[in-house]
C-alpha positions as CSV (number, residue, x, y, z in Angstrom):
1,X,170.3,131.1,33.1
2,X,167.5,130.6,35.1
3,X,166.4,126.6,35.4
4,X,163.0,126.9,35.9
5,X,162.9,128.9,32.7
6,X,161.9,126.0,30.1
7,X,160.7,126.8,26.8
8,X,157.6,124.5,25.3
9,X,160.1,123.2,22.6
10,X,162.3,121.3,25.7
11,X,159.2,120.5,27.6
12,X,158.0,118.8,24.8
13,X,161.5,116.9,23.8
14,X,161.1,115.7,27.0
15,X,157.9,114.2,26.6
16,X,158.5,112.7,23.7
17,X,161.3,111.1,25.5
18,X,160.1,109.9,28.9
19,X,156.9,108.5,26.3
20,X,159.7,106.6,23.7
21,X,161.8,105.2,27.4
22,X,158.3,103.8,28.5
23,X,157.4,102.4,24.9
24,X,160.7,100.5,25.2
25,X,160.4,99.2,28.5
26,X,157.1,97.8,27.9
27,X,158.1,96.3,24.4
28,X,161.5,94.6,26.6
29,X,159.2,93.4,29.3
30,X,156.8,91.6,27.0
31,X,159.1,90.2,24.6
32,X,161.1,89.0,27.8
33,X,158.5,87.1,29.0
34,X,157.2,86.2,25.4
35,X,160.9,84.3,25.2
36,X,161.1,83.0,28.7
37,X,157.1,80.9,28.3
38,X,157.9,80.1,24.8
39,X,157.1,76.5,24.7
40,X,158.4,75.7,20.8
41,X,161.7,77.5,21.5
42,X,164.7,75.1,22.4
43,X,166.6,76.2,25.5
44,X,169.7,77.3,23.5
45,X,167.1,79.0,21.3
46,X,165.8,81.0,24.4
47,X,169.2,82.0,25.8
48,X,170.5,83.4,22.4
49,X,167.6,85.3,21.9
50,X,168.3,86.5,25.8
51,X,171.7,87.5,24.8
52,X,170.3,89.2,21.6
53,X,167.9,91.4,23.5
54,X,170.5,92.4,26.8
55,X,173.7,93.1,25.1
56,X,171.5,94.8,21.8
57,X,168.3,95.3,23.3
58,X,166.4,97.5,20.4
59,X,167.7,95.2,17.4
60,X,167.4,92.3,19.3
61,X,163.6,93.3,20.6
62,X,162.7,94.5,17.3
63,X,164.0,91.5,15.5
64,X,162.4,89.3,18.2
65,X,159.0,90.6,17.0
66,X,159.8,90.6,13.5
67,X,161.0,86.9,13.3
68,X,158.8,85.8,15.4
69,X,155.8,87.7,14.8
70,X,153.4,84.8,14.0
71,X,154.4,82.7,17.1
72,X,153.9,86.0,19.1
73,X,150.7,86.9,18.0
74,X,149.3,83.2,18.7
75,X,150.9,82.8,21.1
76,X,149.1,83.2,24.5
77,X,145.7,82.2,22.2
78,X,147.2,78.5,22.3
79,X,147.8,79.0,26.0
80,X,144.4,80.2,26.2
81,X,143.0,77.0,24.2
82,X,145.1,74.2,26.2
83,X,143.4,75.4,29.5
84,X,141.0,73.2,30.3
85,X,137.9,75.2,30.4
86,X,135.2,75.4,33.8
87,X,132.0,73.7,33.0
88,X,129.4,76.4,33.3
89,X,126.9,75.7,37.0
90,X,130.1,74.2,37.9
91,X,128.4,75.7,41.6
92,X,125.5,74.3,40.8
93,X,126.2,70.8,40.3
94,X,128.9,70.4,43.6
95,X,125.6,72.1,45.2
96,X,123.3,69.5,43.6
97,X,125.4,66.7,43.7
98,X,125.7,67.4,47.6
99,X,122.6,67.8,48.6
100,X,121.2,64.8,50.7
101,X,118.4,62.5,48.3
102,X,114.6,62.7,50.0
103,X,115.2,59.0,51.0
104,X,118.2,60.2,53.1
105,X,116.3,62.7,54.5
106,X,113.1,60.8,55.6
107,X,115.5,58.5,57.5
108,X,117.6,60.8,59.3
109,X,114.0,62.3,60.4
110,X,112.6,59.2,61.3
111,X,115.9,58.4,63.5
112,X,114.9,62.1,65.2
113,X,111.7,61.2,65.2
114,X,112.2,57.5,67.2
115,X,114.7,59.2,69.1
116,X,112.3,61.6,70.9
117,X,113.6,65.0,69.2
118,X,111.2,65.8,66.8
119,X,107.5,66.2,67.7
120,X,104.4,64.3,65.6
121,X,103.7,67.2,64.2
122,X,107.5,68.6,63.2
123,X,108.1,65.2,62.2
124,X,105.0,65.3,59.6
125,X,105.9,68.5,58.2
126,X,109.6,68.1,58.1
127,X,109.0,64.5,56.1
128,X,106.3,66.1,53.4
129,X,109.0,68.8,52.7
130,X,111.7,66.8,52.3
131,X,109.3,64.4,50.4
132,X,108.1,67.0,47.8
């Protein structure tokens, strides 16, 4: 028999097979950490369904989702909703609120200006920039 000699029959058994192992990983790694961030289930509620899904892991994944289907379809929306949301310009403001007033401005100038570093004329047009 020669191995490299598969018919499309096998090749596709095996597709559908590597796709079905995949599925189920995906389905054991979400409804793992659907049980583990739970916040209404009980500790003793998190381990049995822990047990449920290692020792039985398509019943007890399947009947995870099936018990529990409305607290894991809403779930991660309530996580979403108790985040405390970032004010929009939130930028803008730390930008704005940092930003020195005109009257802190004109006196830093005129302490350059008194102290011999600014010219008349830079002092002028440095003080009706920061003025307008």
């Amino acid at each position: 028999m020669n191995v490299l000699a598969y018919d499309l029959v096998d090749i596709l058994w095996w597709s559908l097979g590597f796709f079905l192992f995949s599925t189920w990983i995906c389905l054991f790694v979400v409804v793992l950490s659907h049980i583990v961030s739970s916040q209404d289930l009980s500790g003793w509620g998190k381990a049995l369904w822990l047990v449920c899904l290692i020792v039985v892991p398509v019943i007890g994944a399947l009947g995870y989702v099936i018990a529990r289907k409305g607290k894991f379809t809403t779930g991660q929306r309530e996580v979403d909703r108790q985040k405390p949301a970032a004010p929009r310009g939130y930028g803008k403001d730390v930008a704005v609120a940092s930003r020195p007033t005109p009257a802190v401005d004109a006196a830093r100038l005129d302490e350059l200006h008194e102290r011999g570093l600014l010219t008349d004329e830079e002092y002028v047009r440095q003080r009706m920039r920061a003025l307008s």
